[in-house]
C-alpha positions in Angstrom: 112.3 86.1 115.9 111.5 83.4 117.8 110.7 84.4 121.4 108.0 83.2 123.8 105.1 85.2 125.5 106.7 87.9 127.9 105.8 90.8 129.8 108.0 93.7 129.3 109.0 97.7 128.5 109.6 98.6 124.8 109.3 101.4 122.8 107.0 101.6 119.8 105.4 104.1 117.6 101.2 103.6 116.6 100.5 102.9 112.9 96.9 102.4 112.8 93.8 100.5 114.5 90.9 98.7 113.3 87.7 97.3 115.2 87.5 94.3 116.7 84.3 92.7 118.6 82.1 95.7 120.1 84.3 97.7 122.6 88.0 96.5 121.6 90.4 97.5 119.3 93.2 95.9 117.2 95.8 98.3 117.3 99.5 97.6 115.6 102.6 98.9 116.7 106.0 99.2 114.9 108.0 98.3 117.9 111.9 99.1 118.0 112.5 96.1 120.1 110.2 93.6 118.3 109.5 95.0 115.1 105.8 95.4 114.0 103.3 93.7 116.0 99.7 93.7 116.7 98.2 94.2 119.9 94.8 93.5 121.4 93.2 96.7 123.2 90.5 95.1 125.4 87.7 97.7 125.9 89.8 100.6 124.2 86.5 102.0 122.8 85.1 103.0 125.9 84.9 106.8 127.0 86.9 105.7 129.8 90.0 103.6 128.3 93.0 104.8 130.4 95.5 103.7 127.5 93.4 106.1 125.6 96.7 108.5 124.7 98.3 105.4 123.0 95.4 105.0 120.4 96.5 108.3 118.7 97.7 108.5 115.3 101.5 107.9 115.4 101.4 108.1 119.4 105.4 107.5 120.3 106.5 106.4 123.8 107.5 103.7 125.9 104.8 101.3 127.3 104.8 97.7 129.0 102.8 94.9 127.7 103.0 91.3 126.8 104.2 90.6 123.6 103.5 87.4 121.7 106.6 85.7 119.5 103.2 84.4 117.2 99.5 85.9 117.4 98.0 89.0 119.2 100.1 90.8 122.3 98.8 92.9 124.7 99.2 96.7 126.1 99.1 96.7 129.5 100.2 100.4 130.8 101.6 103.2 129.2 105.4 104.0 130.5 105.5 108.0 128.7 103.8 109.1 125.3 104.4 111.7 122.8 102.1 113.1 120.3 102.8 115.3 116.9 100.5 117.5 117.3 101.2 119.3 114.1 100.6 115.9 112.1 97.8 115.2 114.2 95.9 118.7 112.9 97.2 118.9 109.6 95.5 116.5 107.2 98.1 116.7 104.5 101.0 115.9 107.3 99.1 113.5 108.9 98.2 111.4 105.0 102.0 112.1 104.4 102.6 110.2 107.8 100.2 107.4 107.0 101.5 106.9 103.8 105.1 106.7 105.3 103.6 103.6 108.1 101.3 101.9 105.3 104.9 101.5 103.0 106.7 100.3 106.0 104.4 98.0 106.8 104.3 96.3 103.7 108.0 96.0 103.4 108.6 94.2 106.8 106.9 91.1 107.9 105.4 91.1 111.6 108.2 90.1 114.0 110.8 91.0 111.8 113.0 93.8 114.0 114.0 97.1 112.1 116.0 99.4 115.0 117.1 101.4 112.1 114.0 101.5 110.4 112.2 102.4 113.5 114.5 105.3 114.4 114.2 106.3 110.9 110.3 106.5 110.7 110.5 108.5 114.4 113.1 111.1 113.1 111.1 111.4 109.6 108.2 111.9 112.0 109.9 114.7 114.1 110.9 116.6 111.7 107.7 116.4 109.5 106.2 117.8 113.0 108.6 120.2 113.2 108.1 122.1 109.7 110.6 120.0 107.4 109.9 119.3 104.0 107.4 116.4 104.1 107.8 115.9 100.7 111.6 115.4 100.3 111.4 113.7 103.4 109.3 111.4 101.9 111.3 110.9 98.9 114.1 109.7 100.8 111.9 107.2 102.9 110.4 105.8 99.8 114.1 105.5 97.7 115.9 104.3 100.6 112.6 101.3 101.2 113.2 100.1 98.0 116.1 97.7 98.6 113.4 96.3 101.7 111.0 95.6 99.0 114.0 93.9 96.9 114.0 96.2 94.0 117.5 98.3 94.5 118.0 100.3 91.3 121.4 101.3 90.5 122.3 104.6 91.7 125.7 104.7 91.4 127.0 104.5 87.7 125.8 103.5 84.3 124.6 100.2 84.6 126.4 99.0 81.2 129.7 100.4 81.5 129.5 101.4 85.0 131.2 105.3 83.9 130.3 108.1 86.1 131.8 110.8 84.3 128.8 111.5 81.9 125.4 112.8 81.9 123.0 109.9 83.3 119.2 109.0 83.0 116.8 106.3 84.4 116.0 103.0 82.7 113.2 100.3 84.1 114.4 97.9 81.9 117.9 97.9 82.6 117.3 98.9 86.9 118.7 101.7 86.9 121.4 104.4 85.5 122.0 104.8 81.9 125.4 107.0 80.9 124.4 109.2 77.8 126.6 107.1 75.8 124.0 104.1 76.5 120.7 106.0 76.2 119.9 104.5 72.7 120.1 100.6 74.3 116.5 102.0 76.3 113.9 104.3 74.1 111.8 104.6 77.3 114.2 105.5 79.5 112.7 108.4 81.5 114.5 111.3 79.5 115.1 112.9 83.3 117.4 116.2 83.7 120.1 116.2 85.5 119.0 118.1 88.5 116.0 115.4 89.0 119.2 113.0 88.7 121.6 114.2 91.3 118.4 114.4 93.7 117.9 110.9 93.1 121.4 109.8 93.9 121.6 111.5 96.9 118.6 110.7 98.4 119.5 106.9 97.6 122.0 108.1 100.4 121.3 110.7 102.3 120.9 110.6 106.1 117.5 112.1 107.3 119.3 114.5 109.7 121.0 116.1 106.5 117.7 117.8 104.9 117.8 120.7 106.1 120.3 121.8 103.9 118.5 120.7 100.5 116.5 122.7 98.8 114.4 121.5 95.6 112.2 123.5 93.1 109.0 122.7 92.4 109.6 121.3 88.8 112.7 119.0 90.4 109.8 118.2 93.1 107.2 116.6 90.2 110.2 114.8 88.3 111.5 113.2 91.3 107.3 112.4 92.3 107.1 111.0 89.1 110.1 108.7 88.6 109.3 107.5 92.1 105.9 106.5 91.3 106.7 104.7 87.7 109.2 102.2 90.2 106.8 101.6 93.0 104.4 101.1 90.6 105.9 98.9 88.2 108.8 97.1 89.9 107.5 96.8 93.5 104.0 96.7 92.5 102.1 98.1 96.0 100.5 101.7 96.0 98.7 102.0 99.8 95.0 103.4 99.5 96.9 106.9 101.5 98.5 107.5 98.4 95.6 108.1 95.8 95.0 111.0 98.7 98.4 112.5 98.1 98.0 112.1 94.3 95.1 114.2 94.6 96.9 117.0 96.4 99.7 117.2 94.1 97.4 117.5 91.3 95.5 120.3 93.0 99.4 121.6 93.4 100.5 121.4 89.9 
């Protein structure tokens, strides 16, 4: 977007800081009105920063500041602030969390402005807060990014004939459904059962605020985890350093 230096209100959520000279900070912000940016937080190591409740992980409120069209904005005071406190304590919520930001902001370039992406990275946040699933939760995120990162597997029908009155499985080579009556033209396709298929359909779909009614085994849980990481990993080709954490914990899991 092309915009000059301005002062103003907007809302964003933190994704992460990093040092930057001996008492400031380089904090970046997925912005709903401006999309991800990085500000400048002059002395925001000191004891005494008064910003300091908009340095916390995933802090979400409304604050003023100038931003920049190109280069570093600023924070200058914080409007209202809300923290997730139950991410915040929980280590395994909080790497979910991170791994959620570090995908998003790989997908979208700096500037580019994501409303719906931003309102769907603060509900996912809520309700991982709240005690929904954070692993079907992330599922969805992670399908639904896929067309950002420009890999949008066919969900829909069988990618040959384009039927979908038969039993379906996933093909790499061919993007995306298979009907049964196609399985031979792919002999490592991903031999998926159907429950691990209608999961994947619908969460190719599914509104966040509709979760609460879907409940997955354990066994369904892995299959999904596992077609999901073949894709990212070979299609879009980025795995963020948060998610050798979560690898870890699902293989103390299963």
């Amino acid at each position: 977007m092309n915009y000059k230096h301005q002062t103003t209100d907007f809302h964003a959520i933190m994704m992460y800081s990093r040092p930057y000279k001996e008492r400031d900070l380089l904090v970046k912000y997925f912005t709903e009105e401006f999309g991800i940016k990085m500000f400048l937080m002059r002395g925001a190591k000191k004891p005494n920063f008064k910003m300091r409740a908009a340095l916390l992980p995933f802090a979400d409120g409304w604050f003023s500041g100038s931003v920049s069209g190109n280069g570093l904005s600023y924070l200058n005071n914080i409007k209202e602030v809300h923290q997730y406190s139950n991410v915040n304590a929980d280590i395994v919520l909080n790497a979910y969390v991170t791994y959620l930001v570090s995908l998003l902001d790989a997908a979208f370039a700096e500037g580019q402005v994501q409303p719906s992406w931003f309102a769907r990275l603060q509900l996912a946040i809520k309700m991982i807060d709240s005690g929904a699933d954070v692993e079907i939760i992330t599922n969805i995120m992670e399908i639904q990014l896929l067309t950002e990162f420009g890999v949008a597997p066919n969900w829909r029908d069988c990618s040959v004939c384009h039927r979908t009155d038969l039993a379906f499985d996933f093909s790499e080579e061919y993007g995306g459904l298979l009907c049964q009556n196609h399985w031979s033209l792919d002999p490592y396709r991903l031999h998926l059962d159907q429950r691990t298929i209608y999961y994947l359909r619908l969460f190719s779909v599914v509104q966040l605020s509709q979760i609460n009614t879907i409940d997955v085994n354990e066994q369904t849980k892995k299959a999904i985890r596992r077609t999901i990481d073949k894709i990212y990993e070979n299609s879009v080709g980025i795995v963020p350093k948060s998610k050798h954490f979560l690898d870890q914990i699902d293989q103390l899991k299963f």
